[in-house]
N, C-alpha and C positions, 0 to 999 in steps of 0.2 A: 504494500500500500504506500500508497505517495504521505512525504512528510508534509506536517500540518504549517509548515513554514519552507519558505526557498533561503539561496544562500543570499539572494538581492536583502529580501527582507531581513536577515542577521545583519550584513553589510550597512544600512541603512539606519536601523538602528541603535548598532555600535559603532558607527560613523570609522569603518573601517573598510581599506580595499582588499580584496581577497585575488590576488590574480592566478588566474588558469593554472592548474598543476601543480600547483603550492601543497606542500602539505598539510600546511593552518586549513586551506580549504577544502579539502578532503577529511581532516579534524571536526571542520564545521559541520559538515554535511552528513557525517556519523551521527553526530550530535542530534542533529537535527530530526534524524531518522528515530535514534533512539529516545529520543524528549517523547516524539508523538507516540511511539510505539510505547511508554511509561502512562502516554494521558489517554488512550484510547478503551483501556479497561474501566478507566472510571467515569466514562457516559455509561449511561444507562441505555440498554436495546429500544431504539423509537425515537429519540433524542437526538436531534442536532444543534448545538452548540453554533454559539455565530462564530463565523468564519476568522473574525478580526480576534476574537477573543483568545480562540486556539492557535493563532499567529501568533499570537499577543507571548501568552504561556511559554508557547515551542520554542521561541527566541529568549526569553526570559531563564528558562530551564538550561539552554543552554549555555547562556552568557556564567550562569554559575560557576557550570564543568567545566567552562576555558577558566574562567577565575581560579580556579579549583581544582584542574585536574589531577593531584594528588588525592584530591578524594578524604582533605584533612579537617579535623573539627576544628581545632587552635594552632595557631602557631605560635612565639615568643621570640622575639630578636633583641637583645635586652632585657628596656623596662617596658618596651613596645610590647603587647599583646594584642591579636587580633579574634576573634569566633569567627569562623567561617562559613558552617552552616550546621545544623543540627543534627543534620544523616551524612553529611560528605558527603561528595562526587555529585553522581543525576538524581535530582529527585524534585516532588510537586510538593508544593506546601497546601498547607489547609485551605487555606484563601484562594490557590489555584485550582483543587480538586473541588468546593464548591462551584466557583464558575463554571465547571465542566455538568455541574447539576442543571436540571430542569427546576423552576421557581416553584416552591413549594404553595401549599395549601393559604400561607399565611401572602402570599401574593394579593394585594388591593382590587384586583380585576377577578382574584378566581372566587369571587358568590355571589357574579355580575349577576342581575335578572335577564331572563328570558322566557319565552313564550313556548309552549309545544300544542300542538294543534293534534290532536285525536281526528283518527278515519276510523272507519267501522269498514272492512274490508271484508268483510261477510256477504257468501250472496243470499245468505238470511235476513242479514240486517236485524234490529231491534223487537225486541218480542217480550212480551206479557209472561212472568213466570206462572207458571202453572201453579206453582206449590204457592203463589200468594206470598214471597218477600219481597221485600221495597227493594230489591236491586237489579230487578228483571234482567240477570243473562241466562243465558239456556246454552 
């Protein structure tokens, strides 16, 4: 499956040029591969995710693992100390794997009103119960 981001869009992003045959871009584009193939198990079957957003993430994921490609929690240089990220190397954070969700129940739009219109699609159509309850289906 094609990645959820190009190497234009990393490029663009990280305001860097990546030229032909580079190894950085062949780096990139693993990356790239691997970010969507990490964010694709957490849509749910039915669900598509906007396009910008999964761009969004795929380069985001990535720019980490270039950050990062040791794949380190902390470093220390000195009195300099840095945290790097919670998991090391590829990974989505909470805030990225919601995005990949569908808006829940608590959504302002999901107990919009609407209308549903009943047919009686019988070629009986409506009838007097026999047995005498107020709800005459037969």
């Amino acid at each position: 499956m094609a990645a959820f981001a190009t190497i234009a869009d990393y490029e663009k992003r990280a305001a860097v040029t990546l030229p032909e045959g580079s190894p950085r871009r062949g780096q990139v584009e693993a990356y790239l591969d691997d970010a969507s193939a990490l964010m694709r198990p957490k849509i749910p079957p039915g669900h598509t995710p906007d396009p910008e957003t999964t761009r969004a993430i795929a380069v985001a994921v990535t720019r980490r693992a270039i950050a990062n490609s040791g794949g380190r929690r902390q470093r220390t240089i000195g009195q300099y100390s840095e945290t790097l990220g919670e998991h090391g190397g590829l990974y989505l954070t909470e805030d990225e794997i919601a995005q990949l969700q569908p808006a829940d129940h608590t959504d302002p739009d999901a107990d919009a009103a609407y209308t549903v219109e009943l047919l009686d699609r019988s070629p009986h159509g409506w009838r007097e119960d026999p047995a005498g309850s107020r709800w005459g289906w037969m």
